[in-house]
LOSE-672408 format. One record per residue (C-alpha): x, y negated, z; residue in three letters. Coordinates in steps of 0.05 Angstrom, whole numbers, padded with zeros to 5 digits, always signed. Each point is the difference from the previous one (the first is absolute). Last residue first. Layout:
BEGIN
XYZala/...
END
This chain:
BEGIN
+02357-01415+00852unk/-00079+00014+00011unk/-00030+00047-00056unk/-00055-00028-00046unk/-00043+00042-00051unk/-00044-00026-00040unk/-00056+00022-00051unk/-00032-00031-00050unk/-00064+00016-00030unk/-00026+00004-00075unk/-00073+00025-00013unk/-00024+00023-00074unk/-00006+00067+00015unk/+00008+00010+00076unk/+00064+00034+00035unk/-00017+00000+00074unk/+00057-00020+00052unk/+00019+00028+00076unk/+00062-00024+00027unk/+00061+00028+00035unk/+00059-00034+00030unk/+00056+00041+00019unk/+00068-00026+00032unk/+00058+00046-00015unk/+00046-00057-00026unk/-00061-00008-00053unk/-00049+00039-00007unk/-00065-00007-00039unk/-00064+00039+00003unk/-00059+00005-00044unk/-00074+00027-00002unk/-00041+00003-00053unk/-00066+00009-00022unk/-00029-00001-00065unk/+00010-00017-00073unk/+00057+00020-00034unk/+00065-00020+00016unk/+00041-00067-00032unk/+00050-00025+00041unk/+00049-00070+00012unk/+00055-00001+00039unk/+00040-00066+00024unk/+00053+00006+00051unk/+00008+00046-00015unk/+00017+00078+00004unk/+00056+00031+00033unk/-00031+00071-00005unk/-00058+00037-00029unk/-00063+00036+00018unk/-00063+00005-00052unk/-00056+00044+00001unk/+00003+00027+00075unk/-00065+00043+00002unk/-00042-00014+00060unk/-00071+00011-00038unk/-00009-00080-00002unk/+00065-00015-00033unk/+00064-00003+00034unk/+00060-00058-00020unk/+00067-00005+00034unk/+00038-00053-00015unk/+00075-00001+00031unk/+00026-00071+00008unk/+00065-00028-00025unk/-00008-00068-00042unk/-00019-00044+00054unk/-00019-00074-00018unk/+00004-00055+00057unk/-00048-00036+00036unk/+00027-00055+00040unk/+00003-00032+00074unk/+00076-00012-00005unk/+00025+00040+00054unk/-00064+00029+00011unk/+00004+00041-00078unk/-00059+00039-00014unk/+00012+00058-00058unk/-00038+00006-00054unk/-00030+00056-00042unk/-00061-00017-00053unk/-00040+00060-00022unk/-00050-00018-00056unk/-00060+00046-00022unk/-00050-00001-00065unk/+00057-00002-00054unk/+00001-00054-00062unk/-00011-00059+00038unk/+00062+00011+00035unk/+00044-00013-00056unk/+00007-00071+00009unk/+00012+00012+00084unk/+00057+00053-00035unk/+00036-00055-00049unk/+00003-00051+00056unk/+00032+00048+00043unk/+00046+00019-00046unk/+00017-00073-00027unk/+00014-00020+00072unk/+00045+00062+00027unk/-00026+00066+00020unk/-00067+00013-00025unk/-00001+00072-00018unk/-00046+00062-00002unk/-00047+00022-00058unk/-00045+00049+00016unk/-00039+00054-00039unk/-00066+00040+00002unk/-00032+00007-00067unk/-00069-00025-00009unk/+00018-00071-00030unk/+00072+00007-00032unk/+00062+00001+00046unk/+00043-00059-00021unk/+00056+00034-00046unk/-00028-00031-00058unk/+00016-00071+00018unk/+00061+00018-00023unk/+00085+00016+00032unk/-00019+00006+00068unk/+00063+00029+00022unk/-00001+00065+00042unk/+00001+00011+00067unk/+00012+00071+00013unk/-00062+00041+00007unk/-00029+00012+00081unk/-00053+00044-00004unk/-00075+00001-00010unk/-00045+00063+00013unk/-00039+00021-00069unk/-00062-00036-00024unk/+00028-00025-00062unk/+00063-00034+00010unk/+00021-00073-00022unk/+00063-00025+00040unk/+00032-00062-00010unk/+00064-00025+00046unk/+00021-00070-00025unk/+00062-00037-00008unk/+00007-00058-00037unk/+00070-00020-00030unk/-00024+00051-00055unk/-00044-00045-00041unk/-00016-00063+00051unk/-00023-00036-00073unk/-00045+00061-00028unk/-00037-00006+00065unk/-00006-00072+00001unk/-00019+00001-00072unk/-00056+00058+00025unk/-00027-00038+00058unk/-00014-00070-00038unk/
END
């Protein structure tokens, strides 16, 4: 069950959580998700960020449900023909009347969002290498989104 794994990571997992109400997002210190409670409620905009390690990133894909968007950040490797996590991309994220709403720093390599409804547009960098996408924020809809840099 999400919250007794939750409870169980206590502080050894690390999340960034936001939950603002229609004002510009910026970067808050990490903080420890300490509750379910600190998951943005339905309506509010709010991210959690994390993944790094197994547990994490099982954790996050569980919580995923709970937030219409998923970023995922990897990395190919050719020497071994792999994907691998990245936990150091910029996220920029515009809404429809080219207002930035949420721009942060070394985030990943999983990220999950909640806006309100409508269009979106978002761009990750990583090592100065943009990659932009365009998304739509549906009641009701989940989608995943991933980005993929060459190593």
């Amino acid at each position: 069950m999400i919250v007794d794994r939750v409870a169980r990571l206590g502080s050894a997992l690390l999340l960034g959580t936001l939950a603002c109400s229609g004002a510009l997002a910026q970067a808050p210190a990490p903080t420890a998700l300490a509750a379910p409670t600190a998951i943005p409620a339905p309506g509010q905009m709010g991210y959690i960020n994390g993944g790094v390690g197994e547990e994490q990133a099982d954790l996050m894909r569980d919580m995923s449900a709970q937030f219409p968007v998923r970023f995922t950040f990897s990395r190919h490797n050719g020497t071994h023909n792999t994907d691998e996590f990245l936990a150091d991309v910029r996220l920029r994220v515009v809404d429809s009347a080219g207002q930035t709403v949420l721009n942060l720093a070394q985030q990943g390599p999983i990220f999950l969002l909640r806006l309100p409804e409508g269009s979106y547009s978002v761009e990750a960098e990583h090592n100065g290498e943009v990659k932009s996408r365009r998304f739509q924020v549906l009641s009701g809809r989940h989608q995943e989104i991933a980005f993929s840099w060459a190593g």
